[in-house]
MARVEX-385017 format. One record per residue (C-alpha): residue in three letters; x, y, z; residue number from 1. Coordinates in steps of 0.05 Angstrom, whole numbers, plus 32768, in hexadecimal, padded with zeros to 4 digits. Each point is the difference from the previous one (the first is absolute). Layout:
BEGIN
> voza,xx,yy,zz,dovex
> ALA,X,Y,Z,NUM
...
// end
This chain:
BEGIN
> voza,xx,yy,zz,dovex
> UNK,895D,85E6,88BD,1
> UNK,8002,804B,8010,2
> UNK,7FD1,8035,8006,3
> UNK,7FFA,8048,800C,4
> UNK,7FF6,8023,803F,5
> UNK,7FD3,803B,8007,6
> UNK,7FEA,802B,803C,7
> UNK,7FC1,8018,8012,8
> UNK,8008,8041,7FD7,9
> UNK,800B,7FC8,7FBE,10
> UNK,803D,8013,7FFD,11
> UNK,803B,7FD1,7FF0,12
> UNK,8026,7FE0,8035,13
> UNK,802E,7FD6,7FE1,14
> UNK,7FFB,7FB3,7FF5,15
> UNK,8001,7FBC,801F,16
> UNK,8012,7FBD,7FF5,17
> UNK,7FC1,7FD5,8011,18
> UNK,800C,7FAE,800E,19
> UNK,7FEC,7FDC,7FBD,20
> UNK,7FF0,7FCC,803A,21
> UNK,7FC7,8025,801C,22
> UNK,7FE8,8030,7FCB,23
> UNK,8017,7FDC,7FC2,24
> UNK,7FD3,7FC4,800C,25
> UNK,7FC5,7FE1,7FCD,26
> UNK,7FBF,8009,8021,27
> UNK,7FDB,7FC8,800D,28
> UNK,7FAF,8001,7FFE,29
> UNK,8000,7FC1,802D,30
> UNK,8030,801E,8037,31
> UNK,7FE4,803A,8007,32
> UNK,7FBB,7FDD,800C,33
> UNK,8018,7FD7,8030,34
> UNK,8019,8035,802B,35
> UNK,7FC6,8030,7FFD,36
> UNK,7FD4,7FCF,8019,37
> UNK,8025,7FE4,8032,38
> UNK,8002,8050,8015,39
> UNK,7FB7,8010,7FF7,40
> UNK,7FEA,7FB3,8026,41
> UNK,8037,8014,8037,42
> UNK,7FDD,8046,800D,43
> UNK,7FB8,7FEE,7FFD,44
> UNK,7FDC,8001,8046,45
> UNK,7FE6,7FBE,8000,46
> UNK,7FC6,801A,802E,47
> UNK,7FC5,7FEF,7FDC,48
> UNK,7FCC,7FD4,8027,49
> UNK,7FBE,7FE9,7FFE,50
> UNK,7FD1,7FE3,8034,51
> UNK,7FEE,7FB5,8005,52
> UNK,7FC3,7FE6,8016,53
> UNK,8022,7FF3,8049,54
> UNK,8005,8051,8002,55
> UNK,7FC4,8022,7FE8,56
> UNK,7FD2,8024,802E,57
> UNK,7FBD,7FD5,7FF5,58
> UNK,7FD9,7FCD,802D,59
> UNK,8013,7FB8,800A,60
> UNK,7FBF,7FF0,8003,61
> UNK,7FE5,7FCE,7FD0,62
> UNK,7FD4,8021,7FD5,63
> UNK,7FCA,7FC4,7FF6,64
> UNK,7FEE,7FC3,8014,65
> UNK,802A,7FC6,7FE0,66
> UNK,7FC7,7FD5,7FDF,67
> UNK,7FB7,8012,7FE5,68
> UNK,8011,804E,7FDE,69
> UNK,8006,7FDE,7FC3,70
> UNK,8046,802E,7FF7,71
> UNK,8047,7FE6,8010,72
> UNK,8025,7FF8,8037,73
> UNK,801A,803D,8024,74
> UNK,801F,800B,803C,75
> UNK,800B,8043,8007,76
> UNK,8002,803E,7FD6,77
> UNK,8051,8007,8001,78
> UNK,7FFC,7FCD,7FC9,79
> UNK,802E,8021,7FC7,80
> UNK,7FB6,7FF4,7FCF,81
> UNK,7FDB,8039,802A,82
> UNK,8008,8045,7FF4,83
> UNK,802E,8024,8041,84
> UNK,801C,7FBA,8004,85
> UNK,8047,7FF1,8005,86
> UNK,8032,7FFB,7FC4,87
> UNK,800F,7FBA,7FEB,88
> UNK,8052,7FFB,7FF4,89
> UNK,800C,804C,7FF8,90
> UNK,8039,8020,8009,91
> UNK,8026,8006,8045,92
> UNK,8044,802B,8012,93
> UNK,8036,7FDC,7FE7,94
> UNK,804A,800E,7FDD,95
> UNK,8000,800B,7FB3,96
> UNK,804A,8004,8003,97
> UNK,802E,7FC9,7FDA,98
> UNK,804E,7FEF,7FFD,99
> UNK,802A,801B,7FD0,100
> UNK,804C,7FF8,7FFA,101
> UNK,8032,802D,800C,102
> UNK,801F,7FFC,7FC6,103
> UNK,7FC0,800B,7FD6,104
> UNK,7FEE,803C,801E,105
> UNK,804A,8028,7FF9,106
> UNK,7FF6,7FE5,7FB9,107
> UNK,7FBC,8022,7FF5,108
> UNK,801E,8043,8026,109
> UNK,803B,8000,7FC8,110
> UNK,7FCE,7FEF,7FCC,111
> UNK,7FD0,803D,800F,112
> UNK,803C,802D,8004,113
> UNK,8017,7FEB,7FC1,114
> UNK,7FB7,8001,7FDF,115
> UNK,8006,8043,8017,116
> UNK,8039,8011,7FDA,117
> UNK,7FF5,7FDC,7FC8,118
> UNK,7FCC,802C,7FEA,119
> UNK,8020,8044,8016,120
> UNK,7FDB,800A,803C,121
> UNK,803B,7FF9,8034,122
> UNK,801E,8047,8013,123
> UNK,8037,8011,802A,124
> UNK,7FFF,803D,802A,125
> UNK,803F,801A,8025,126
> UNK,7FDD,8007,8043,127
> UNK,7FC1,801B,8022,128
> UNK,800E,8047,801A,129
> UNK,7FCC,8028,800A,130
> UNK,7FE0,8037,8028,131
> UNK,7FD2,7FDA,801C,132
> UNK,7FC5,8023,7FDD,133
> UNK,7FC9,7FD5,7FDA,134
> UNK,7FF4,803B,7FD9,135
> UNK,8041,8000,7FE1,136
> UNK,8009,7FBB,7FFC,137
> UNK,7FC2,7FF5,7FD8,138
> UNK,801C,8033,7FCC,139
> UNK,8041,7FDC,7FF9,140
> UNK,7FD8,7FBE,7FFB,141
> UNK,7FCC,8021,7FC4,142
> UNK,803A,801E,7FDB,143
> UNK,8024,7FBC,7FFD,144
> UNK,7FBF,7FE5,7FE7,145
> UNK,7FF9,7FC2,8036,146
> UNK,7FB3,7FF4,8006,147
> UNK,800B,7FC4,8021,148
> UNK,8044,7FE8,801E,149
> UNK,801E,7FE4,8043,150
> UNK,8045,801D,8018,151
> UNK,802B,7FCC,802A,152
> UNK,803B,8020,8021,153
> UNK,8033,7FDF,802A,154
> UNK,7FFE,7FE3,804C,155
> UNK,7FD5,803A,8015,156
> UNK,7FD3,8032,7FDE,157
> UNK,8004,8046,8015,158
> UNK,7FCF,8018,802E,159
> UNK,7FF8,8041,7FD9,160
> UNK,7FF8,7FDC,7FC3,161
> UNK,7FD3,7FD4,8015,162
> UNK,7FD8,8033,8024,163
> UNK,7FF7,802D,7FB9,164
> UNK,7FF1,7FC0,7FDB,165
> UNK,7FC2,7FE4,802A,166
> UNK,7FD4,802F,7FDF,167
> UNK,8010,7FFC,7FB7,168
> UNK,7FCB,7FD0,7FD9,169
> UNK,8026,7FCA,7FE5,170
> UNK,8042,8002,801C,171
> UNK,801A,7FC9,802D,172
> UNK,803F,8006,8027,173
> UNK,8020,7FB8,8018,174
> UNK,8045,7FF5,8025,175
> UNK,802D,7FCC,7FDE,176
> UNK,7FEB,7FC2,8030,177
> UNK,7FAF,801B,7FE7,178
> UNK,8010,7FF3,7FC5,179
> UNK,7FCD,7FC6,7FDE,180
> UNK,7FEC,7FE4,7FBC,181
> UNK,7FB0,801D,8007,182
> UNK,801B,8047,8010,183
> UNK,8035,8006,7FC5,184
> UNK,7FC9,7FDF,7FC4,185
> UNK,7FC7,802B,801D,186
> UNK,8021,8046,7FFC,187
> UNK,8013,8011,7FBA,188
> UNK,8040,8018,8011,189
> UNK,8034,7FEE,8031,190
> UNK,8035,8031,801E,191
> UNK,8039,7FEC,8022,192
> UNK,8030,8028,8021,193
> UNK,804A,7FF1,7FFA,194
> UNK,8004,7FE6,804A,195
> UNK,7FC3,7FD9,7FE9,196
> UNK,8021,7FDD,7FD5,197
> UNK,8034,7FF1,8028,198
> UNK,7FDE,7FDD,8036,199
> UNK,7FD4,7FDF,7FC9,200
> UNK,8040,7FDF,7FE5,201
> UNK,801F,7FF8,8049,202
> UNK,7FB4,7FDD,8011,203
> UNK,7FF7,7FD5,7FC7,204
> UNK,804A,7FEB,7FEE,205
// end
């Protein structure tokens, strides 16, 4: 499939030939699950904790006699039934991360990419000069009308580029091995530069 190429000023940069293998794919709802969670289980800290009744700052004591109170037995006031007690089979640090296949994964990539362009939301850019000014940058960005979109360039992003970009609400700047299924369906366009999408195809042939 081809598709125009335009530059930062919108103008027309000629055209190229995309791989049907990569951006000519149907989407799958099932796929693309999969991978975002195993991204979002993979990232998440894993740090939450609570304190058992062998932790809690309280007495050992025990807090009554064993027979003649008329209550039930107690030993101390740890016991998870008190209030400051500990927490009975709460949560403790721990891994939410899970397996998934290689394969699976390059197919979700392709599959967001061609989601992407499926519905017209791919563009092509010829390359990511600029003068290294967030000011300008953020015109060029409002005059192409991109309210939300992430930009994936090749191997390396330029510094300059990268450095006018931070700033600018909404706009995400990846280098070709960045490049993930959660980033491309969250943004509601996706840019690639030509050396982009030459690594892409390099990365994921």
């Amino acid at each position: 499939m081809k598709l125009d190429v335009i530059n930062f000023d919108g103008a027309s940069a000629g055209e190229v030939e995309l791989d049907e293998a990569l951006f000519g794919l149907e989407p799958r709802a099932d796929i693309l699950h999969r991978v975002v969670r195993w991204q979002r289980n993979k990232a998440q800290a894993g740090t939450h904790k609570v304190k058992t009744r062998s932790e809690v700052s309280y007495s050992k004591k025990k807090i009554y006699r064993q027979k003649g109170t008329g209550g039930a037995r107690h030993g101390s006031r740890n016991a998870p039934i008190f209030r400051k007690g500990g927490i009975y089979k709460g949560p403790t640090p721990r891994s939410h991360g899970h397996d998934l296949p290689k394969k699976v994964r390059a197919l979700g990539l392709k599959m967001a990419l061609s989601a992407k362009a499926a519905t017209g939301s791919l563009v092509v850019i010829d390359g990511l000069a600029t003068d290294g000014k967030t000011k300008t940058l953020a015109g060029q960005v409002k005059a192409l009308g991109w309210k939300r979109a992430l930009i994936i360039d090749g191997a390396e992003v330029d510094a300059g580029f990268a450095s006018a970009a931070r700033n600018i609400e909404g706009l995400d700047v990846l280098p070709t091995m960045g490049a993930n299924v959660y980033d491309i369906l969250k943004r509601d366009t996706l840019v690639i530069t030509k050396a982009g999408v030459e690594a892409l195809e390099a990365r994921l042939k």
